[in-house]
Wavefront OBJ file of the C-alpha trace (Angstrom):
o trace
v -3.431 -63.828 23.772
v -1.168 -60.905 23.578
v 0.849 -60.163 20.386
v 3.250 -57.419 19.398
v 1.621 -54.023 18.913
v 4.702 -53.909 15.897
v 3.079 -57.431 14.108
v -0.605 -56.010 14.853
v 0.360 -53.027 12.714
v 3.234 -54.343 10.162
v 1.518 -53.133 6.763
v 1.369 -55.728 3.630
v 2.190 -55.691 -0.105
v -1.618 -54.998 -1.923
v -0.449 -56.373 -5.596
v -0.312 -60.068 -4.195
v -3.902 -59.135 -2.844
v -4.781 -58.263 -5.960
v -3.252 -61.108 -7.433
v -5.328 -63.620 -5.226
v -8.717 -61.550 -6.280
v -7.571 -61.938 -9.970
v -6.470 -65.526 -9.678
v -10.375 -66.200 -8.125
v -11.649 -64.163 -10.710
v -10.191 -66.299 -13.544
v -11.048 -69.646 -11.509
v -14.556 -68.409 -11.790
v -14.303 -68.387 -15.625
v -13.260 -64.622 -16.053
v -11.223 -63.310 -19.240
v -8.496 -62.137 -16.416
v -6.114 -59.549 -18.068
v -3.375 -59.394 -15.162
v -1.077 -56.444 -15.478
v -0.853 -56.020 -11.773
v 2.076 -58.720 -10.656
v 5.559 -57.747 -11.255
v 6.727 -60.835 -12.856
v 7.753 -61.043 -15.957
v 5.925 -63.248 -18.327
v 8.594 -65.401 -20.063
v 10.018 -68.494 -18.521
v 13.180 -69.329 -16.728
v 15.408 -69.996 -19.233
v 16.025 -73.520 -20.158
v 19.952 -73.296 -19.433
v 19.127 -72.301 -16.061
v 16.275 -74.768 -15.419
v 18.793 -77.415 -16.412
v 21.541 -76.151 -14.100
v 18.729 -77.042 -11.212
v 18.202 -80.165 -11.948
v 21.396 -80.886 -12.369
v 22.220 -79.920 -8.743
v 19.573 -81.914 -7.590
v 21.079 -84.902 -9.164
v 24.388 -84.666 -7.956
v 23.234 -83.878 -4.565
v 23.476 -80.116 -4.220
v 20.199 -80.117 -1.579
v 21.688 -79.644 1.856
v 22.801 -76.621 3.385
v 24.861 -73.922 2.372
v 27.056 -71.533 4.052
v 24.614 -68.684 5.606
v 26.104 -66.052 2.927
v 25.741 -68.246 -0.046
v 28.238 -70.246 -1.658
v 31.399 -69.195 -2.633
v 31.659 -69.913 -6.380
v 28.754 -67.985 -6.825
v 30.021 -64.937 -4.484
v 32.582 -65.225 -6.357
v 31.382 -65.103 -10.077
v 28.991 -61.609 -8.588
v 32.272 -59.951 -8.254
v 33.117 -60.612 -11.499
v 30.203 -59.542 -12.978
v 30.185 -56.486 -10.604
v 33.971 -55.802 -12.221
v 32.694 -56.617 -15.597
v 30.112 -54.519 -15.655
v 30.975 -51.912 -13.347
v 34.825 -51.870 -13.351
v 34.647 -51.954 -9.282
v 36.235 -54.734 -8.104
v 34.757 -56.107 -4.563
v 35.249 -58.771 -2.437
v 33.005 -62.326 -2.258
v 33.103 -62.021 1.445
v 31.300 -58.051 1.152
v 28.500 -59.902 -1.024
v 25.616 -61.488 0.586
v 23.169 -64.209 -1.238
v 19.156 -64.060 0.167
v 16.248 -65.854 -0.403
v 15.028 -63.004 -2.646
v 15.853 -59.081 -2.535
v 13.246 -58.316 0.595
v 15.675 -59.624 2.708
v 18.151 -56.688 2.263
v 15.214 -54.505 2.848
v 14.142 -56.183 6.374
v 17.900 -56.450 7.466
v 19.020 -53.258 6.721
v 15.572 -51.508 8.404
v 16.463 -53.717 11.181
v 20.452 -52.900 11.370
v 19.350 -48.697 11.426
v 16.071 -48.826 12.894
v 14.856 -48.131 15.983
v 12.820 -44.730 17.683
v 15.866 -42.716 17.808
v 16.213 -42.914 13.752
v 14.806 -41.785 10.399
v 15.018 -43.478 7.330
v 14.142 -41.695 4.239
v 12.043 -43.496 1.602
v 11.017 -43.083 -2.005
v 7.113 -42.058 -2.145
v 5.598 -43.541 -4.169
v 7.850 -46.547 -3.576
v 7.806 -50.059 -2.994
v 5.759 -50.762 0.115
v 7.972 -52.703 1.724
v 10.487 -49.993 2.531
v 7.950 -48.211 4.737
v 6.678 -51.201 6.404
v 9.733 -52.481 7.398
v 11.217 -49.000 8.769
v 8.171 -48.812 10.850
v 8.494 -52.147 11.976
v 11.877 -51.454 13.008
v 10.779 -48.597 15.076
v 12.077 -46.037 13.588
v 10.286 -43.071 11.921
v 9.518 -43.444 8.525
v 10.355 -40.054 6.356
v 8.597 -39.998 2.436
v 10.764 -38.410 0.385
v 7.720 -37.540 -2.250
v 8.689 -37.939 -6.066
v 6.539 -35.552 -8.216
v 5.005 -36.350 -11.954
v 6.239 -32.971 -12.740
v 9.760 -34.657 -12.419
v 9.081 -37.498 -14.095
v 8.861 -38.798 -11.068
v 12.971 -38.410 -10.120
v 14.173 -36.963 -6.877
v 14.148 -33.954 -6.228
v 17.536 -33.147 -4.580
v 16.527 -30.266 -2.751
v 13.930 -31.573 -1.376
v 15.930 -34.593 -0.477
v 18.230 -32.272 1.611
v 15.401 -30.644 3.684
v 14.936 -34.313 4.876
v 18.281 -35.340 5.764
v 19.068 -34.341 9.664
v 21.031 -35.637 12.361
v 18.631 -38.836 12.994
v 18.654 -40.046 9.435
v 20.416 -43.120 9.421
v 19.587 -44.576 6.125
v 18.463 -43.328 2.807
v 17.017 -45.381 0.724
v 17.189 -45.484 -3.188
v 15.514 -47.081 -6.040
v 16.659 -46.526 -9.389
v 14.896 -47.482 -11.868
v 11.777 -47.069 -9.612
v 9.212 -49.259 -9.229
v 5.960 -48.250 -9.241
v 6.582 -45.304 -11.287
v 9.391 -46.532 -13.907
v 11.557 -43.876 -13.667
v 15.168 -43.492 -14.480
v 17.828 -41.007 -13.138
v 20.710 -41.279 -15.695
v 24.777 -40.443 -14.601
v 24.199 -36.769 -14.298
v 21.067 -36.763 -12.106
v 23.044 -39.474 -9.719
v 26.410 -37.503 -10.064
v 24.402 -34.866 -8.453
v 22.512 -37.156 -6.088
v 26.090 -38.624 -4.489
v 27.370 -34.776 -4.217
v 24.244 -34.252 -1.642
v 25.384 -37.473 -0.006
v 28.629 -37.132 0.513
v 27.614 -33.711 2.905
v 26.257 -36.758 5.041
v 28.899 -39.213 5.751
v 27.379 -40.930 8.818
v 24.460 -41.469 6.778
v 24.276 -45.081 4.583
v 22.981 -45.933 2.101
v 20.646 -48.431 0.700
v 20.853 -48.571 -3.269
v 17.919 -51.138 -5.071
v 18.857 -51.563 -8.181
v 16.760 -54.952 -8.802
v 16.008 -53.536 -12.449
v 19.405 -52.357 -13.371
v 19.061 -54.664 -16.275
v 15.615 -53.577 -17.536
v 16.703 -49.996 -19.081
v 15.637 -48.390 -22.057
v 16.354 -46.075 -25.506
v 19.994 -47.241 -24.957
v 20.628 -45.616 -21.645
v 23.414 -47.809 -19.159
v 22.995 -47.906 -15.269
v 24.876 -45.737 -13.378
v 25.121 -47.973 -10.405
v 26.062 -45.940 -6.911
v 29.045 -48.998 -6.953
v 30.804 -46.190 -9.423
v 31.266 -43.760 -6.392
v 34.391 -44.236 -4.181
v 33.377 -41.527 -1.698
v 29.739 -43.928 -0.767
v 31.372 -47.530 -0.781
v 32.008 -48.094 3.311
v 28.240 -46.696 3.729
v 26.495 -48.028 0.587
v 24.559 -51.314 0.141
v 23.263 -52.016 -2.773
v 20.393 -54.581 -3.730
v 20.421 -56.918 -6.597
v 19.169 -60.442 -7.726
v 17.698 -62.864 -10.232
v 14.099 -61.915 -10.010
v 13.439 -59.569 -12.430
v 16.378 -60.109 -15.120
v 16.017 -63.613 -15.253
v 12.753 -64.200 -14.924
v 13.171 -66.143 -11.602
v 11.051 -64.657 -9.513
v 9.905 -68.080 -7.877
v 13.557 -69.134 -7.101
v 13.901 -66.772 -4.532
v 17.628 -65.500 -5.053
v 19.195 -62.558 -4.398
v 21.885 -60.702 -4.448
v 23.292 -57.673 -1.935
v 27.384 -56.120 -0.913
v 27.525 -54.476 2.112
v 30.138 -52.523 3.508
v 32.925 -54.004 6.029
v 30.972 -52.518 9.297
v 27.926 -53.984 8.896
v 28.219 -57.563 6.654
v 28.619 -59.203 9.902
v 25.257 -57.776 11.254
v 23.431 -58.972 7.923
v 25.310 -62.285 8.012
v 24.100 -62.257 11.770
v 20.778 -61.444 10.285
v 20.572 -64.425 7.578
v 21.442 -67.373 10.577
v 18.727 -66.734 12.186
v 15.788 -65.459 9.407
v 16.673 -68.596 7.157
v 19.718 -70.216 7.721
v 20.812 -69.905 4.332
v 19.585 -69.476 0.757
v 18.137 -72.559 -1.144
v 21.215 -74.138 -2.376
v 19.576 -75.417 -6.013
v 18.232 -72.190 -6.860
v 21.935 -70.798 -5.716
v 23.298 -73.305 -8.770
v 20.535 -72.144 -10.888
v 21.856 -68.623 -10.318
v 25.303 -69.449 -10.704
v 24.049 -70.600 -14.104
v 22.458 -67.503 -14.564
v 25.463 -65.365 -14.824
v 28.002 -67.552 -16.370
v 25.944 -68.977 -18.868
v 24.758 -67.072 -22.070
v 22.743 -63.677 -22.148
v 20.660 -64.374 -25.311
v 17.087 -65.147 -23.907
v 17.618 -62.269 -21.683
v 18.812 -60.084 -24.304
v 15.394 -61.023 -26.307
v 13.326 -60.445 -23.127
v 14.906 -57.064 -22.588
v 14.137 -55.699 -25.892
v 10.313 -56.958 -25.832
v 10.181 -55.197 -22.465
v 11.404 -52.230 -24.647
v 8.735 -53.275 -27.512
v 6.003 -53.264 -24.974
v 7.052 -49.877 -23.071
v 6.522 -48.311 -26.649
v 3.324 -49.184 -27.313
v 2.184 -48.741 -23.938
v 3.698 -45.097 -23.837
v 2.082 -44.497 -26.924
v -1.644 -45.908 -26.789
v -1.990 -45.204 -22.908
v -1.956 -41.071 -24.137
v -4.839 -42.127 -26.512
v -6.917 -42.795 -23.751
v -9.099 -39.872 -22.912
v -8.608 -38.493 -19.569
v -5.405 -40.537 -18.933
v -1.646 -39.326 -19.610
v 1.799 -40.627 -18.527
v 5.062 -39.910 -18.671
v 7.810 -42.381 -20.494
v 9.238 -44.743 -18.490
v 12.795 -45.308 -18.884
v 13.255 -48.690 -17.034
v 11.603 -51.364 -15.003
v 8.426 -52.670 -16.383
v 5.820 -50.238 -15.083
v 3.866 -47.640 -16.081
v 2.560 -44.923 -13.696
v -0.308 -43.114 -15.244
v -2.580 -40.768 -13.871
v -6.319 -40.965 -14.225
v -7.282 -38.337 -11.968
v -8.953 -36.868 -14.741
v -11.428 -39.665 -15.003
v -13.356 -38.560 -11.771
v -11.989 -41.379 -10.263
v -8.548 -42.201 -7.905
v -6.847 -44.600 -8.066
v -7.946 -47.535 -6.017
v -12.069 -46.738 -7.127
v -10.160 -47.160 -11.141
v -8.453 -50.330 -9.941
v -11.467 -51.765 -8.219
v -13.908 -50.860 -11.672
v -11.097 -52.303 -13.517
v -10.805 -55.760 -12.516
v -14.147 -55.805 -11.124
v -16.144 -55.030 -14.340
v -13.345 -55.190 -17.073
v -11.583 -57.680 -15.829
v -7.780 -56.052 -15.694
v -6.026 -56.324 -13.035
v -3.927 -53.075 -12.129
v -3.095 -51.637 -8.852
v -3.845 -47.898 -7.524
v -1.190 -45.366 -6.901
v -1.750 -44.971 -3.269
v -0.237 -49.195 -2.416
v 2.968 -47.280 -3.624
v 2.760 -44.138 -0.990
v 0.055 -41.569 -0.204
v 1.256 -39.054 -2.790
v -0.145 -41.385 -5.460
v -3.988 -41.578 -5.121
v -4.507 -39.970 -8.788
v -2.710 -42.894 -10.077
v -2.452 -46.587 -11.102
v 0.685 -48.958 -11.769
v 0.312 -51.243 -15.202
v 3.224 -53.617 -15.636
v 4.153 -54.629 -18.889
v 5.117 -58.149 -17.944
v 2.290 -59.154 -20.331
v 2.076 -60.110 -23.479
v 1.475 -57.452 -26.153
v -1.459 -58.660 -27.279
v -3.718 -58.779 -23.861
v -1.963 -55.292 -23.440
v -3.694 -54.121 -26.499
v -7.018 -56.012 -25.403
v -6.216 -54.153 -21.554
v -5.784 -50.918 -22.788
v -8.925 -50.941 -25.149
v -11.404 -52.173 -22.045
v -8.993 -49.975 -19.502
v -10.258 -46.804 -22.216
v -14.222 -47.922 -21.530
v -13.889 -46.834 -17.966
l 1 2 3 4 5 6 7 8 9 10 11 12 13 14 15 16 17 18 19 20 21 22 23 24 25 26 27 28 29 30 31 32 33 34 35 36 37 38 39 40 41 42 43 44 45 46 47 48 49 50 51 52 53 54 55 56 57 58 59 60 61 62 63 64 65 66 67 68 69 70 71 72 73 74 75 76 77 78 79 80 81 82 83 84 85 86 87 88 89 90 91 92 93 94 95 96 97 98 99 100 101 102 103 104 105 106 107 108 109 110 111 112 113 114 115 116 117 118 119 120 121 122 123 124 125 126 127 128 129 130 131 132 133 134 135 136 137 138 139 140 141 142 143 144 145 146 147 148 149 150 151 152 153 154 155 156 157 158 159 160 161 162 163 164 165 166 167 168 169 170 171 172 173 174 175 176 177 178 179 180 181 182 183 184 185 186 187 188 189 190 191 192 193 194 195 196 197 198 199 200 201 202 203 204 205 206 207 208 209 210 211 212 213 214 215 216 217 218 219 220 221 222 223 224 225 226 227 228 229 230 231 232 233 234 235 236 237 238 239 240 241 242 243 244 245 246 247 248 249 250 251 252 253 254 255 256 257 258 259 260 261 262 263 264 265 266 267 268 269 270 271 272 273 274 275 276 277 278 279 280 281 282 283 284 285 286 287 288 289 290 291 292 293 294 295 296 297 298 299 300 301 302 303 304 305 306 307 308 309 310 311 312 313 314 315 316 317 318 319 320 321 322 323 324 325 326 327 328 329 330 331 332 333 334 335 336 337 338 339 340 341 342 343 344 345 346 347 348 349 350 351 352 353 354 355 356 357 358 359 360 361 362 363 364 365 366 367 368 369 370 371 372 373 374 375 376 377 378 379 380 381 382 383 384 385
């Protein structure tokens, strides 16, 4: 049998490995402490559980158009304008089973060995795997501790050439939980607009999860990047609907058609009850999420706080997402030998730095999406290490 040397080498995401090892772990009758998976721990809420069934029951199972349905294109752009001010059209916004979509599609729409993409490092892995799947060349862009892990802007511009055909964005960052605030991306968008044939690809899945009373200062806010700016969004993280599989992307007017293109033949079209659910989702009322946005803020606290207790261990304050990025280099150990010891012997799951990019080996993501209390119990057999 001969395969694709591109499938042969197409690199994976290691926290749903770890997940499986945990899951077998706590089948075995281990006191599993999982602060590995990004998912948040709360449930769906119930408004939007009910909004599924009730699309079941009147029949809303078939297929959908391959961009999503309208009325819930539709009530995006009013959120968008809401929220943002910005005013864009349904037919720019694209619904996905799930944000990795916009990832694979847009790899795929500038890939190819004539091309760079630029990257965060560390990052989420699927941005590298995908721009090497595409065939084009894969350029880290590295994000340093000493910068709270932020972009540095010069050496962004070192990176950018005449190949780079995409640039790629995460803000708030996941692994690291970062946050670049208006300033920071006012300067970011004056190095891109030097670049005008370059796009842009802007994930902002956790533009909801921000703390200490900072607002996201979405790239949608810049005039001079909206005919070369995507921007990635969805349920996932917000709403705790990770499951559902719903997402949320705009493209520019060049290259919707290509993603639309894109969607027919991946998956047809996104599942049409968790499309109602979502629709739920944003017209319905905010107050569970409200509630699950300040215990995220609860739990960054504490974690902040008691993970700088812990000899040989320090990190910096995140200021969204649900991560923190702490580095244990100081323990003798990297990052994937802590991780293994971790679950292994003290049954926590966490994953190393280097899953995230190879700049991170000193270091180990721990997501909040737990409950305070096993994060106390974590951190007390993480400090026994």
């Amino acid at each position: 049998m001969t395969v694709s040397k591109r499938i042969i080498n197409l690199e994976t995401e290691s926290a749903f490995t770890i997940l499986e090892k945990a899951n077998k772990l706590s089948s075995e009758g281990k006191d599993i402490i999982n602060l590995g998976i990004g998912q948040p721990d709360f449930p769906t809420p119930i408004n939007i559980q009910e909004a599924a069934i009730k699309a079941i029951k009147d029949g809303y199972h078939g297929y959908t158009p391959s961009n999503g349905i309208l009325i819930l294109r539709e009530a995006i752009s009013e959120m968008i304008q809401k929220d943002y001010s910005v005013i864009i059209d349904p037919d720019n916004i694209l619904i996905t089973p799930g944000g990795k979509p916009v990832i694979f599609f847009s790899s795929l729409i500038f890939g190819g060995k004539e091309n760079e993409i630029i990257y965060p490092d560390p990052g989420f892995p699927i941005y590298k795997s995908m721009i090497k799947y595409s065939g084009a060349k894969a350029v880290p862009i590295k994000l340093k501790e000493k910068n709270n892990f932020e972009i540095d802007l010069n050496d962004l511009e070192k990176l950018i050439s005449n190949k780079t055909s995409l640039i790629i964005i995460n803000n708030p960052n996941n692994p690291t939980g970062s946050f670049m605030n208006k300033d920071k991306i006012d300067n970011l968008v004056n190095i891109l607009n030097k670049y005008p044939r370059t796009y842009v690809l802007s994930d902002e899945i956790y533009s909801k999860i921000i703390f200490d009373g900072q607002t996201m200062p979405s790239l949608i806010n810049y005039p001079s990047l909206r005919e070369r700016l995507i921007i990635l969004e969805g349920w996932s993280k917000t709403f705790c609907m990770t499951g559902w599989r719903l997402g949320w992307s705009i493209w520019p007017n060049k290259i919707i058609d290509y993603a639309n293109k894109l969607c027919v033949n991946d998956h047809s079209c996104p599942s049409s009850i968790s499309q109602y659910a979502g629709l739920e989702a944003i017209k319905g009322p905010k107050d569970e999420v409200n509630k699950i946005v300040k215990e995220f803020q609860n739990r960054k606290n504490f974690i902040y706080k008691n993970l700088n207790k812990i000899k040989n261990i320090s990190c910096f304050e995140p200021g969204g997402a649900f991560y923190a990025f702490p580095n244990i280099s100081k323990t003798g150990l990297n990052g994937s030998k802590f991780a293994e010891i971790a679950l292994n012997e003290k049954y926590v799951a966490v994953v190393p730095g280097n899953s995230f990019g190879e700049s991170a080996n000193d270091f180990i993501r721990i997501s909040f999406a737990n409950s305070l209390e096993n994060i106390e119990k974590a951190l007390y057999r993480l400090a026994k290490i």
